[in-house]
Structures are given as C-alpha cells and as structure tokens.
N, C-alpha and C positions, 0 to 999 in steps of 0.2 A: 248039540245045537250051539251054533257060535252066540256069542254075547252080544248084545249091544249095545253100544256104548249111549249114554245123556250126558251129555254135555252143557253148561252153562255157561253163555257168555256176556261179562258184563261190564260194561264204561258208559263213559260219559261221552266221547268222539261216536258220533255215528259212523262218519266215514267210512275212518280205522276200523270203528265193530264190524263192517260191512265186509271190508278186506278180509279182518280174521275170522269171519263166518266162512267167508268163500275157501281160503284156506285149509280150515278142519273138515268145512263136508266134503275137500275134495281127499280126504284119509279114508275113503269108505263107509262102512256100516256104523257110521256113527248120530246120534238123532240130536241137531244143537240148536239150541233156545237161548235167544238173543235178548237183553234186559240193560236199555236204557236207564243208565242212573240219573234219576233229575232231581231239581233241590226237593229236601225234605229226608228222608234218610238215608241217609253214607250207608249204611250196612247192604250190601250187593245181593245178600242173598234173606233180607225184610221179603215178609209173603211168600218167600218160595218152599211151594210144599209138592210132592215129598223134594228130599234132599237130592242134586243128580250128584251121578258118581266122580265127575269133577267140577272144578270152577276154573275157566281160564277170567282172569281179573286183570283190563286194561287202565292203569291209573291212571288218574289223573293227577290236575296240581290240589285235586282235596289227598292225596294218597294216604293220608295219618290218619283223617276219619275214617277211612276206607278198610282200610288194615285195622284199626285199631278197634273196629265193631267187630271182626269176625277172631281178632286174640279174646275177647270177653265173650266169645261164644261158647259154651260147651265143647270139649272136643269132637262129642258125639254126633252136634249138631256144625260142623266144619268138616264139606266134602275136600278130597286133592286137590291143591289149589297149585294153578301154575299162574303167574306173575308176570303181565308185559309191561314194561316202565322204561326207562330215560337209564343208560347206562354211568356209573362212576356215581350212584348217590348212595352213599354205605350206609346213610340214614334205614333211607327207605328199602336197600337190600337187609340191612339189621330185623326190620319187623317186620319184611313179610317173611321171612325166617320163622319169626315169633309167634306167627300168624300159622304155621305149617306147612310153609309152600312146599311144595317137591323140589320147583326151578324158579330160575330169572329168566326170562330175554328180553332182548332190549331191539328194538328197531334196527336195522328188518331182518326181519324173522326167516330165521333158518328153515326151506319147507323140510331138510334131514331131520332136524331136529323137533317139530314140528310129529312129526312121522313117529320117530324113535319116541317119545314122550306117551303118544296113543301105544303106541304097541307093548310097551310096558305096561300104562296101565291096563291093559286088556290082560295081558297074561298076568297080572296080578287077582283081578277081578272074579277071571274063569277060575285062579286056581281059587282061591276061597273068597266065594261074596257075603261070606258073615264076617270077617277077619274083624279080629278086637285085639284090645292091646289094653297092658294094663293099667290101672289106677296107679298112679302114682306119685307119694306123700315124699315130702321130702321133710326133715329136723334137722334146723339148725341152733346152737346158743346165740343168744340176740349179746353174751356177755362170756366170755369163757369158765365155762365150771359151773353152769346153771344145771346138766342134767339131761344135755340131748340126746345123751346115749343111754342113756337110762331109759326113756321116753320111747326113744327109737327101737329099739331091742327085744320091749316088754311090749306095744304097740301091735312091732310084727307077730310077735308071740301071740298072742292073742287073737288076731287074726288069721293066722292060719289055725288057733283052735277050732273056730267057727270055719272050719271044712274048707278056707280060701286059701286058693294056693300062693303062697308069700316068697318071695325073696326080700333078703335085708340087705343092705351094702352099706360095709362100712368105705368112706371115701374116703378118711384119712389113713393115706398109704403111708405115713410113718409112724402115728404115734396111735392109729385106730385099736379101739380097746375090746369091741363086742365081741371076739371070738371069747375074753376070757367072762362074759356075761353068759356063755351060753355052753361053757365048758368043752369047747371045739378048737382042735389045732388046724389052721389053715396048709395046705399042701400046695399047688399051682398059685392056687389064689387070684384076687383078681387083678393084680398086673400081668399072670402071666393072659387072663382071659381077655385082657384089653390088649393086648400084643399079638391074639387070635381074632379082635373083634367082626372082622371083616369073613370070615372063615363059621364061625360057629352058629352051629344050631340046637337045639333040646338035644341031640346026644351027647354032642362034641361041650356042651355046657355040664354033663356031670363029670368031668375030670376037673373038673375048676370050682366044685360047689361044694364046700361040708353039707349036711343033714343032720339038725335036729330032732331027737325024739320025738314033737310034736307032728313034725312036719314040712317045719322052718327049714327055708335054708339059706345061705350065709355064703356072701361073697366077700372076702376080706385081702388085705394084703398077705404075704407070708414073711417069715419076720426075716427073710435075707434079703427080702426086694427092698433096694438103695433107692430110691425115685422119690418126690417130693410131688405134691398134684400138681405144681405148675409146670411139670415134663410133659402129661398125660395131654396126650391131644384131643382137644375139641371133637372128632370126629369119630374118635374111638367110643370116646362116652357115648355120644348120639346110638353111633353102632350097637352099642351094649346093650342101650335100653329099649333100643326098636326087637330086639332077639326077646329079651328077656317080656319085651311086653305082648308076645305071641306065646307065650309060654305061661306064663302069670298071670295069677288076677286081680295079684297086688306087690308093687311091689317100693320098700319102704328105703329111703336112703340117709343115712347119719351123714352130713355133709360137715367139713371143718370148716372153723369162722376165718374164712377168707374167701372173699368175693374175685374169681378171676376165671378163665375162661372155663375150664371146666365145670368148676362148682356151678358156673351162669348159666352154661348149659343145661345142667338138672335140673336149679328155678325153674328157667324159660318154659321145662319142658312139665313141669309139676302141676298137677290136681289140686295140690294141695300144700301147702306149705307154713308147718308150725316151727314160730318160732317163740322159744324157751328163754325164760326169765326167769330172776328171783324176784323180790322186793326192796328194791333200793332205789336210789337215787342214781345212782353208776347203771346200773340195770335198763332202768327206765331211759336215762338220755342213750345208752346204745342202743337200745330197742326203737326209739324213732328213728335213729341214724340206719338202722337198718329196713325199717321200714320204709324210707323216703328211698336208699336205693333202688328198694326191690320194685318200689312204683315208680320214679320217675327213671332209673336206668334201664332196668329192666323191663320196665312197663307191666309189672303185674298186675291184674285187678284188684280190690280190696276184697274182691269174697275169697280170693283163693287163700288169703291170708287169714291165719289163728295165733293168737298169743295164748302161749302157755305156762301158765304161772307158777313153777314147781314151788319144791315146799311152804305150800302158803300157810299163812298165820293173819288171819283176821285181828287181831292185837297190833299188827305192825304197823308204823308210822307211816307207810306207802302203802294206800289202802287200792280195791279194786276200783273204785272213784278215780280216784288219781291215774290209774292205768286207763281207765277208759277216754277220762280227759283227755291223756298227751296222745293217745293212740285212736280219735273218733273213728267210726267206723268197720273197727276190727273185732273182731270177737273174743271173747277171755275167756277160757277153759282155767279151773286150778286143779293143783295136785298137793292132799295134804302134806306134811311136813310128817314124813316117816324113816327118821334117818337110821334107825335097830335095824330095821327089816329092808330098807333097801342096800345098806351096807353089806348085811349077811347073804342077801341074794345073790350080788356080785359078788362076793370070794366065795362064794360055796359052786358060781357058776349055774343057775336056776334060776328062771323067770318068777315074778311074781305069784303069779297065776298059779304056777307049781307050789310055792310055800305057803301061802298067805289068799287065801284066793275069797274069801271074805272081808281083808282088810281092807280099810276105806280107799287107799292109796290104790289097791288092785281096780275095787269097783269103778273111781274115778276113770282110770286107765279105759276101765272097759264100756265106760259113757265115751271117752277121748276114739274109740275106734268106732262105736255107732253114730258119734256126730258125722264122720266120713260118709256114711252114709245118709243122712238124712239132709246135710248141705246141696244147695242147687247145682253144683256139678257131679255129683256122683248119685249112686242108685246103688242097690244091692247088689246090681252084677257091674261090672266092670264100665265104665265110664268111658271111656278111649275106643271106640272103634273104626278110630278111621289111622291106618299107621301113619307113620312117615315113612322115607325111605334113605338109607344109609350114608348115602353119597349127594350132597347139593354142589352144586356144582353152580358156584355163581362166577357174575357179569365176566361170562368169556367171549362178550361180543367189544 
C-alpha cells in the first residue's frame, strides 16, 4: 500500500502559505495542513497533535523565535523540517540547521526541487516508519585534565552493561587516550571511517569498530592517522552520526577542548552534554566561558547541559554553592575523589564497573548514566527519532 504523506505547513504570509499549499498538493498523494502563525506563540508546531511527518516552515522576520522554539524541542517531538526564508542570511541558515532542517530554499521555489524533497521523504518513510536514531551524550573538560575521558569511557561502559547498545568516540584524533582505558588497539579506526562516511552502513561499520568484552564499542583514531580535528569536515561527522544513530541506542562522544567546526557539530547535535570540572577557581571561570559558548553561540538550551564535578571534596574552598552560583540553571552531578582506583583502572585498561563495582565513584557513575534517562529529553529507549539526513545542501538559490 503506498504511504501517505502529512504534511505541515506553517507562516505568517498567508498569501505565500496559499502559493506553497498549491505547490505541494500538486506532488500527489500528499494530505497538507496549513497553520497560520499569529501573535502569541512562535513555536509552529504549539497544539499540533499528532506530529506530521514533515514541517515545511515559511519564516518570517520573527524567524529566531521560530527556529529557536522547535531547537528546545525534544528531538523526538521535531518532525523533517524544510525551511523557506530570504536567501544569504547565514544567521538564520546556521539555526535552522540547528533546528534539524533537511534543506533551505529561498524564493522561488524550485517545483524540481520541491518534488525531489517529497520523493525522498517518501522513500525514506516507506522504508522504515519507526526509524530512531540514537541518544546522544556528548563530554567535554570545561578545563584540560578535569577527567572527560574518564567519564566518557566508564559512562559508555556501563550503559551498554544495561543491554544498550553503545558506541564510544573518541574525537581527539591525536592525542585521544580511550582505546588504552578499555585495553583495545584501534585498526582502520575512525579517520579511516570518516573518509568512508558517505559509503557505510552496520556492515561496512565493523571494519572500523574494536569491541569490548561488554559490548562496547570503540571508534578511535589509529595511532598512524596524522590529521588534527580541524581537517575532519563538518559533513563527515554529521554523516557518522546519522549511520551510527540507526545503529545505536546510544551513543557517547569524548570531544577535545576546542570549540570549532566539528566538535560544534557534535554540541549542536547532542542530547546531552556534560561538561567536566574540578574545584577551583580556574575550573569555575572556564566552566562559564564555556557554558556561555555553548548557549549563546551555539544556542544550546540549559536542560541539555550538566556540570560535572569530578573528584569532589566537600572540604574544598569551592563549594557546590559556588558552582551553582556562577553556573544558575544547570545541573551539578559530582564524582568522589578516587584517585588509587581510577589510576589502576586506566593502566590495567578495565572499566570501573569491572574492578570496583561497589565503589562510591562506580555508583555515582551509575546515578550519572540513569539521570540520562530520567532528564526531559530522554526516556529509556532512545530519544532521537526523527533522523537527519547526510547531505544539507544549503542556499543554492
């Protein structure tokens, strides 16, 4: 039985709406429901229930409320969104990016393109109309040498204990240390998988994947790959994670402390994102500098953000008071100060959970991977199910 398609379409111009009505229902079997946005709330798809399978969204000059209600949407609750706006505003092509568009266009509207847009998503649709994609946490140091990879490593471990299937990535392709956390040597690894990214799928992904005893598994650099992450293009990473979150039902990424296209990428595209602290003074002021990034450049929400407070010591001069002062609104998870046992875990290559799986530092760990779940963007099963898709392909009008 063929599919058919629902459609959502939604501005402020009636006219325009009128036009790109007449447009899409002349694509065929498609059913499109027209939604007047008028003052009171920016968010285009406020009251629409159920969700349709896309949203074409014509902005206006609110386009920042617009976009910026449905980036603090759950992924799960943000259908495929195509975007019609005013061409050359990198602004506003940056966040509806952010927002999960598929595309841009910009007046007037291609009826090829138009066309090619439905017909994709149809054959995506028919092929799998449950498609999910997975949860995905992102760690970074809010200060170098706070512990992200420590976090990161024992985190995924422990989630794929609890039967979920994990991927870990480490993204620092020069100096990235988790293969030797988990006692694994990388082979292809993952520059050669980002140089395949456009090409792989679940088979073509176990030549490029160790496996850990748990379950875990591990995309890392390999120690001959010369590349630095500011080679690694923007659209590879995308590519990766859209594969890997058809695959996955979580999956965890050590990011290096530097903010630039790729790393921005993973944010932008993040569930969740903890970022790693000691107790200091130094700690604390780059902890809001990165925090103010990641909201005002990046435009994260504050729920998706967690500070995490490795070896804490309630003794210390920079108390959790203090962190929640300079950081209102963000959440504080801590991790006691167990420096014997996390030392020995990393050079013997063994997760927490495998040595020590009663110590407090473990439990904590294992509160740190059920608050993912209990937080308002995620659930027990995977949070993400509406993909993206590989290739955006913006303002080529």
């Amino acid at each position: 039985m063929r599919y058919r398609l629902n459609l959502l379409l939604a501005g402020r111009a009636r006219d325009e709406l009128g036009f790109l009505e007449t447009l899409l229902r002349s694509q065929g079997d498609i059913d499109v429901t027209t939604k007047v946005i008028v003052n009171g709330h920016a968010d285009p798809l406020h009251d629409v229930t159920p969700l349709p399978d896309a949203l074409v969204l014509l902005v206006s000059d609110h386009w920042e409320a617009e976009l910026t209600a449905l980036c603090e949407r759950a992924a799960s609750e943000r259908p495929t969104l195509l975007v019609v706006g005013p061409k050359g505003n990198v602004d506003l092509i940056r966040l509806a990016m952010r927002a999960g568009a598929r595309d841009f266009f910009s007046p007037p509207i291609d009826d090829g393109e138009i066309t090619q847009f439905i017909r994709q998503l149809t054959r995506d649709r028919v092929a799998d109309p449950q498609r999910k994609s997975a949860r995905l946490t992102a760690v970074i140091n809010a200060k170098g040498g706070s512990g992200a990879s420590v976090v990161a490593a024992n985190l995924a471990h422990i989630l794929a204990c609890r039967a979920r299937r994990t991927m870990l990535i480490d993204l620092d392709v020069q100096f990235g240390s988790l293969p030797l956390y988990l006692n694994l040597t990388p082979e292809n690894g993952l520059v050669r998988a980002l140089e395949a990214a456009d090409s792989l799928d679940e088979m073509a992904l176990e030549g490029y994947v160790q496996s850990h005893e748990s379950g875990l598994d591990l995309l890392a650099s390999s120690p001959e790959d010369m590349v630095t992450i500011a080679e690694v293009p923007e659209s590879r990473i995308d590519q990766l994670i859209q594969v890997l979150g058809r695959v996955y039902d979580d999956v965890v990424i050590d990011l290096p402390r530097w903010i630039s296209g790729p790393t921005a990428t993973v944010l932008e595209r993040s569930d969740h994102v903890l970022m790693v602290m000691e107790q200091s003074v130094a700690h604390l002021r780059d902890a809001r500098r990165l925090r103010d990034i990641l909201r005002h450049e990046l435009r994260l929400t504050a729920t998706r953000l967690t500070i995490v407070v490795n070896r804490y010591d309630k003794r210390n001069a920079v108390g959790l008071s203090d962190i929640r002062e300079t950081l209102p609104g963000v959440p504080v998870l801590t991790l006691p100060n167990d420096f014997r046992r996390v030392t020995h875990s990393i050079n013997v290559g063994s997760p927490l959970r495998d040595l020590a799986r009663k110590a407090p530092v473990t439990r904590q760990l294992g509160a740190l991977a059920r608050s993912l779940d209990s937080d308002s963007h995620s659930s027990t099963t995977p949070e993400r199910t509406k993909k993206k898709w590989p290739l955006l392909r913006w303002a080529r009008h």
